[in-house]
N, C-alpha and C positions, 0 to 999 in steps of 0.2 A: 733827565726826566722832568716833562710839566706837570707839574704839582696843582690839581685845579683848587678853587678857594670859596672855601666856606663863609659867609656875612652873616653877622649877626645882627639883629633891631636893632636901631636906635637905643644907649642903653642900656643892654644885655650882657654888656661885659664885666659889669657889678663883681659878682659874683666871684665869675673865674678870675679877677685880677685880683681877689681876695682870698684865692689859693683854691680855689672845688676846679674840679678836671671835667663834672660832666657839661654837656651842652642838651637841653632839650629842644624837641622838634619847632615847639612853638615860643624860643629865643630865634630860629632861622628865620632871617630874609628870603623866605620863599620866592620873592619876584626875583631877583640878582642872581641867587643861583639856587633854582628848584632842588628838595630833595632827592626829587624821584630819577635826577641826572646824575645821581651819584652810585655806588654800586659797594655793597656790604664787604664792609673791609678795606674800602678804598684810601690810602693819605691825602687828607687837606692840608690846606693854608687857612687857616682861621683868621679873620679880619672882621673889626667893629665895623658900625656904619659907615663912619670915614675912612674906608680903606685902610687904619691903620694893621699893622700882622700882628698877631698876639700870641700864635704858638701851631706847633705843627700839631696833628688830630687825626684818627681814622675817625670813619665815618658810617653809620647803618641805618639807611634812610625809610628800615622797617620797625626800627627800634623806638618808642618813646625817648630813653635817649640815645641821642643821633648820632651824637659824635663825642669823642673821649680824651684829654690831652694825653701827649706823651712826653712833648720837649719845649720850652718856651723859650729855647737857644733857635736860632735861624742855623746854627752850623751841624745841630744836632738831630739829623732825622731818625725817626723807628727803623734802625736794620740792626743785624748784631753784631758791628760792633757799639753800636749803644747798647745792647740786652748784654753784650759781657760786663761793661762800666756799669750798670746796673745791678748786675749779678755783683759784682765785684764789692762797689757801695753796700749793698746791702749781707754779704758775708762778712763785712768786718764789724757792722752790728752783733751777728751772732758769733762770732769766733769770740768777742770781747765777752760774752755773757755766759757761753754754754761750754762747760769740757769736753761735751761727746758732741759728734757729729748728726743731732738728730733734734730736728727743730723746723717749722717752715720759715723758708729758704727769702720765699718771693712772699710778699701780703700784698699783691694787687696794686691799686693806687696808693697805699701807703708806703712801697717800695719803687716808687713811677713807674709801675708796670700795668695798669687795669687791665683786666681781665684774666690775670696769669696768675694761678697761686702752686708754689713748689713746695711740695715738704721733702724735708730729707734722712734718710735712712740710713747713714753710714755711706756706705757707697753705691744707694742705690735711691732714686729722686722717683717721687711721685707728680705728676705735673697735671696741671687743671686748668684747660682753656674756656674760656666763659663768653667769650667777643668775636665776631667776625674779625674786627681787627688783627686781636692777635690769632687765629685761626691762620689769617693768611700770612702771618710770619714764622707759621711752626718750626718749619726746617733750621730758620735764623734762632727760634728758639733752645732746640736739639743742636744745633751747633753747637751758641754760645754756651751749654751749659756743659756742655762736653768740654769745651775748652777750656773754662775755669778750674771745674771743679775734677773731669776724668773719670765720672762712675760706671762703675762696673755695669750697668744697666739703667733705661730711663723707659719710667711706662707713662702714658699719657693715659690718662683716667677722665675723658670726655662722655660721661656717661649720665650726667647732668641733666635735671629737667631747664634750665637755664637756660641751656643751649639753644632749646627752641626758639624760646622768645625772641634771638637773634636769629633764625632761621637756617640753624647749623643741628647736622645729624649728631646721633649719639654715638659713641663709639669709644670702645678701647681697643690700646693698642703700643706696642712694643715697639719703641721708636729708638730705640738702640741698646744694645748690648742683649744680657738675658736676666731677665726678672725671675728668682724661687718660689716654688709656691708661697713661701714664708718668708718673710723677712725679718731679722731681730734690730730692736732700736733698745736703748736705756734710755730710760729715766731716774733720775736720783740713784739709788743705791739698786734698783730693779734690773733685772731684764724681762721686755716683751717680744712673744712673736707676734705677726697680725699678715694677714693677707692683704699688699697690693690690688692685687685684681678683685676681690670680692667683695672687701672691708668698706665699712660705712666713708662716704668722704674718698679720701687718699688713702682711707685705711687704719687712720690714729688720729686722735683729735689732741693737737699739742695745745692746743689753745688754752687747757685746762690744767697744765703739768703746777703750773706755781701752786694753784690754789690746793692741786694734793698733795704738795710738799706742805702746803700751811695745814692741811687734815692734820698730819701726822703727831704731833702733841695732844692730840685729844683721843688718842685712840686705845693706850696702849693698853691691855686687859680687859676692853670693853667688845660688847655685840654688837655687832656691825650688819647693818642692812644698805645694800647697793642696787639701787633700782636702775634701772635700763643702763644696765652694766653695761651693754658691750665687749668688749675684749677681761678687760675686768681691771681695768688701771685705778682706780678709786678702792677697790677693793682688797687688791692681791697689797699694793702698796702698804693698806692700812695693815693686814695682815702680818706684813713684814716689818713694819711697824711695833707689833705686839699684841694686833689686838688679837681676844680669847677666839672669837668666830666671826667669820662674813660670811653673808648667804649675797648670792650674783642673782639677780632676776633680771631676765631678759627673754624678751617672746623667740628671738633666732638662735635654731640650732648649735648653727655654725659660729655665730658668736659666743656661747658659754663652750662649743668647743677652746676656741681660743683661752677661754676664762681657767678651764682646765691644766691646760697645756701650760698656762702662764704660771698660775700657781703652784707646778710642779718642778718649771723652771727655776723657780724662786723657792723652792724649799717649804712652801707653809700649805700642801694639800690637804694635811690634816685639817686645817683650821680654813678653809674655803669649801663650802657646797654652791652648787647652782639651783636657781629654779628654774624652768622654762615656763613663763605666762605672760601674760600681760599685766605691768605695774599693775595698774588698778585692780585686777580683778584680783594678782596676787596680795595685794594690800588688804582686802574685803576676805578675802579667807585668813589671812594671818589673824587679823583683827580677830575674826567669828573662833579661833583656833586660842587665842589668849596670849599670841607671841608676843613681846616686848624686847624693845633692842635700846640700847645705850646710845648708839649713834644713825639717824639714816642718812642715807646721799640721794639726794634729787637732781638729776643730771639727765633732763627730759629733752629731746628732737625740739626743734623750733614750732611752738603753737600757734604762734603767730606769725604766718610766712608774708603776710601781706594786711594791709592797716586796716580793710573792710574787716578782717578776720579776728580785730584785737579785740571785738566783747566776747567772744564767744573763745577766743584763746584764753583772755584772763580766767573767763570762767574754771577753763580745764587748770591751768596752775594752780587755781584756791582751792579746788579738787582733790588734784593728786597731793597739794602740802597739807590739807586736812587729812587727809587717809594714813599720809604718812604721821602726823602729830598723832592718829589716833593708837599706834605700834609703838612710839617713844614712851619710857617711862620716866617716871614722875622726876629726873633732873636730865632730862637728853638732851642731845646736840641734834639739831636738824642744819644740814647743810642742802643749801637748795640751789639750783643755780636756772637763768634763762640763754639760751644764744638767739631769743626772738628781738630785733633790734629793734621791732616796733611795741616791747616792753621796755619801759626804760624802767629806770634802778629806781625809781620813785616808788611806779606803780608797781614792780613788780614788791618792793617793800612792805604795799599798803595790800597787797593783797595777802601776803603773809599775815599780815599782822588781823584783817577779815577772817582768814583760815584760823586762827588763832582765839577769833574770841569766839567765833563759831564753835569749837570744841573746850572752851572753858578755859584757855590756859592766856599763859602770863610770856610774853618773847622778852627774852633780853640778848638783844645783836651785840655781839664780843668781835666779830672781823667783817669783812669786804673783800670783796677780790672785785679782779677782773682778767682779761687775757691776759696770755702772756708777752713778755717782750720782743717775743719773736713773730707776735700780731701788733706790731706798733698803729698807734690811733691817729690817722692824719685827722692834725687840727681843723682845717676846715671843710672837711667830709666826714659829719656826724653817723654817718652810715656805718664806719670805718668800729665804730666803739658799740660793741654790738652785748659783749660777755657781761653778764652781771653773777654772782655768786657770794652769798649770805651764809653768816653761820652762826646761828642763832640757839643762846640757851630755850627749852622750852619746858617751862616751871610750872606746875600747880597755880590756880588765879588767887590774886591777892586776896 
């Protein structure tokens, strides 16, 4: 097969020979070989000004970025048997760090996969295509993953607004074996169900497993408030943990279903209620009601999906961590966390600490987190390092 080839400026290989995968529209030599000759999803041969090859790449020439590395071997092109060596590499990161089988699998270009991310369920994978590129490899996807690993079922959860912007539909869909309505994963000493097919994401946000295993010391007899719980992993954990009471608030049904179900699984239903609201507003009636909690969890949606969006996201974090400082009493823990990658741990810091003198009180940060290891940070795709999470004394002011 002729592999036709991408050119970049005079240049423009900066960059990618300093380890970043993407290529944008205006790094191409539009005269050599026009974008619009290329077709979403398509393999190039990537080559600087002077003809030299620099790495094989799909390509989506509706995309800002156009094109994506995959392999900067000449012997290594995207099919699967590169996605099982792939798979492969990157399961022996997580077999070395995880006892259970439940952790993601794939982290995109930090695993040389862009556009692909896998979480996995014991024997059952949740898979998320984000690319034309890998779009047009699914089946080598569904293969290789079959091959490796053998799950009893594999759902591809393409249901993404993402998808768009490469000009690929939304869709789920059972690409092999049979998916439960339920599915159970652990964590630490826990078991969760969560639903595949409905759940936020893949279903389960692993991203955040370390940083609630680091909760668990500070919980144990104390009130517990878990804002935009979700499933209720922050919660039910702390619960089993020791602490006295967690309350789950979450606007979806069906997520404080889960919240239930989990807590029941885990033995601590006594000591778990749900609300159904919205954080904030739930926040503003607690507050007018006189409640007071020992610990709250901030673990809000991305408010900053996009960088025009970041005055008016910070705003919303200073918000919801004041609402919440104003529930905590006079020696609590706020743990707060962002996954907006265009807050970086600076700002989102300095807005804590705004929210903080706005309500009179005194921070003192005791930890840090960040994702987990099974979200490894490629070094030079700052994009890659996205989780910040703080957990912060909050004191009466000096």
């Amino acid at each position: 097969m002729e592999i036709p080839v991408l050119f970049l400026k005079k240049g423009q290989e900066r960059r990618l020979r300093a380890g970043h995968l993407w290529v944008y529209s205006n790094e191409v030599d539009s005269r050599r070989s026009p974008l619009k000759d290329f077709q979403p999803g398509e393999p190039v041969a990537l080559m600087n000004h002077e003809e030299k090859w620099l790495a094989w790449a799909y390509v989506n020439p509706n995309s800002l970025i156009c094109a994506r590395i995959v392999s900067r071997r000449q012997d290594h092109l995207l099919d699967q048997s590169l996605l099982v060596h792939r798979i492969k590499v990157a399961l022996g990161l997580r077999k070395r760090l995880y006892q259970q089988p439940c952790y993601r699998l794939l982290f995109g270009e930090s695993d040389g996969v862009p556009g692909l991310v896998v979480d996995r369920f014991g024997d059952y994978l949740a898979v998320q295509i984000s690319t034309a590129g890998m779009e047009a490899q699914k089946e080598a996807i569904v293969g290789a993953l079959g091959k490796v690993l053998k799950p009893r079922g594999i759902l591809l959860r393409n249901d993404m607004a993402v998808r768009e912007l490469e000009g690929l539909e939304r869709y789920v869909e059972v690409a092999a074996g049979d998916i439960p309505e339920r599915v159970r994963l652990r964590e630490g000493n826990c078991e969760f169900e969560t639903s595949l097919f409905e759940g936020q994401k893949t279903g389960w946000f692993y991203d955040q497993a370390a940083n609630r295993e680091r909760l668990l010391p500070w919980v144990a007899g104390k009130r517990v408030l878990d804002l935009f719980s979700y499933a209720g992993a922050w919660g039910v954990r702390a619960a089993r943990a020791g602490a006295a009471s967690v309350t789950c608030v979450d606007s979806s049904a069906s997520a404080l279903d889960l919240v239930t179900a989990n807590a029941a699984l885990n033995g601590v239903e006594e000591r778990v209620d749900t609300l159904r609201e919205d954080s904030f507003s739930a926040l503003k009636a607690l507050r007018q009601d006189n409640q007071r909690y020992d610990v709250v969890l901030v673990d809000p949606p991305a408010f900053i999906k996009r960088k025009k969006d970041l005055k008016e996201g910070t705003l919303a974090y200073r918000r919801i961590n004041e609402a919440a400082m104003s529930v905590l009493g006079k020696d609590g823990l706020l743990v707060s966390s962002s996954c907006s990658y265009h807050m970086d741990s600076e700002r989102l810091l300095a807005t804590l600490q705004q929210a903080s003198r706005h309500r009179d009180r005194f921070l003192q940060m005791v930890e840090r987190g960040q994702q987990g290891p099974d979200h490894p940070v490629h070094p030079a795709i700052p994009e890659t390092a996205y989780l910040k999470t703080y957990y912060l004394r909050v004191l009466p002011a000096l």
